[in-house]
N, C-alpha and C positions, 0 to 999 in steps of 0.2 A: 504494500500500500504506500500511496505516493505522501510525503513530508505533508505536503497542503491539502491532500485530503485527510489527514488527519486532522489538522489544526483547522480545519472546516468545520468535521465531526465536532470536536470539543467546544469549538465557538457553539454551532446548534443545540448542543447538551446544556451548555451555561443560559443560554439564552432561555431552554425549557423549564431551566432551575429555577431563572426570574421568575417567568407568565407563573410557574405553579405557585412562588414564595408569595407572588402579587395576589394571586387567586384567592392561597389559603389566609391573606392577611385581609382581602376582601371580604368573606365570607365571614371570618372570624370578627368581624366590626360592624355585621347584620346588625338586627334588634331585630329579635325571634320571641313572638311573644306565648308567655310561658297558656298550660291548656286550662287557667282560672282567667286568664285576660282574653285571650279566644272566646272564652262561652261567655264574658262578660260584654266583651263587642256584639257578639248574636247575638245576644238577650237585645243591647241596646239598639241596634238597627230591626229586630222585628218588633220592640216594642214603640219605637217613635216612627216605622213606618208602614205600619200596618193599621189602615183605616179602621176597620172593626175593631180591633182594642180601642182606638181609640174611643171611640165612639160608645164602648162600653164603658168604659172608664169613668168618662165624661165629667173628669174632676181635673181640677186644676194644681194637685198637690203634685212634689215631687216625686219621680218614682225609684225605685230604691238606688239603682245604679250611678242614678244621677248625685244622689245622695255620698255615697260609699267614693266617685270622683270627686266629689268636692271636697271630703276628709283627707282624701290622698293626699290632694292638692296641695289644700291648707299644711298636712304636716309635711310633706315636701319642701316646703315654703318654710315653716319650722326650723328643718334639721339644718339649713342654709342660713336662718338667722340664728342660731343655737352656734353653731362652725365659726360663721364672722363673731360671735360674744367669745367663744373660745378664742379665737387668734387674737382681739381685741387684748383681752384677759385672761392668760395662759393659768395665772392661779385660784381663779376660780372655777376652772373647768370641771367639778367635783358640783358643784353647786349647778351650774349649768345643764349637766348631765343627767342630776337627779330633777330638775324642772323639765327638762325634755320626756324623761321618764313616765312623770306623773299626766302624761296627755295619756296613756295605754292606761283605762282602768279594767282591763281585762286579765294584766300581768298583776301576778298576786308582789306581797311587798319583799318576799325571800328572793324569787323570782328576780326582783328589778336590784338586789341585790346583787346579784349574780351577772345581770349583765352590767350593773352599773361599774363592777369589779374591769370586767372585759374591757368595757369601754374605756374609763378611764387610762388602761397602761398603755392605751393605741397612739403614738407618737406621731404616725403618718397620715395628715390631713385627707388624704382620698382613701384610705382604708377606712378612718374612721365614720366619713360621710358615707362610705360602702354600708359599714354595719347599722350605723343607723337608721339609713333606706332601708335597708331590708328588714329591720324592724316595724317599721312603718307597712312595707307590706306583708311583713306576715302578722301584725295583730291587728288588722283592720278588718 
């Protein structure tokens, strides 16, 4: 085999390494939504577009989904001003944490112990906004 067709080969081999490393870093930066937020969108798109419900309904209150998004929201919106009080105020972050805490009253008080332990020794600002999203959505 001839010198440049080799280094042909190897050029195209590297080149396949990129498209794949691009691909898997593509894919891996989706937003795939987990199968509670799935059945939470179908709920909400046949409940606000399905005339008949509606029409049975025939009430002007909110309906639960819309409810359960606005709580999201609201402590989404929380953990982001809880983070900025933290960096503001690094030594109160203990005080902070247990006020962010006391929005879940469905986490008993050993409980919030426990995570308030977790949280507090998390040193890195995007780990610790991690954990406490995911708080957010696992006790809503």
């Amino acid at each position: 085999m001839e010198g440049g067709n080799k280094d042909k080969i190897l050029r195209m081999i590297d080149e396949i390494e990129k498209k794949n490393s691009e691909i898997e870093n593509y894919i891996s930066s989706l937003a795939i939504l987990t199968r509670n937020e799935s059945l939470k969108e179908i709920m909400k798109d046949i409940i606000e577009k399905n005339n008949i419900l509606q029409e049975i309904e025939g009430s002007k209150r909110p309906h639960l989904h819309t409810i359960i998004d606005e709580k999201t929201s609201f402590l989404r919106e929380k953990v982001d001003n809880f983070l900025s009080k933290i960096q503001e105020n690094p030594a109160k972050k203990i005080i902070y944490l247990r006020e962010f805490l006391d929005n879940f009253e469905s986490i008993s008080k050993n409980d919030k112990e426990v995570i308030l332990n977790s949280l507090q020794d998390e040193k890195n600002k995007d780990k610790l906004k991690e954990k406490m999203t995911s708080l957010v959505t696992i006790f809503l």
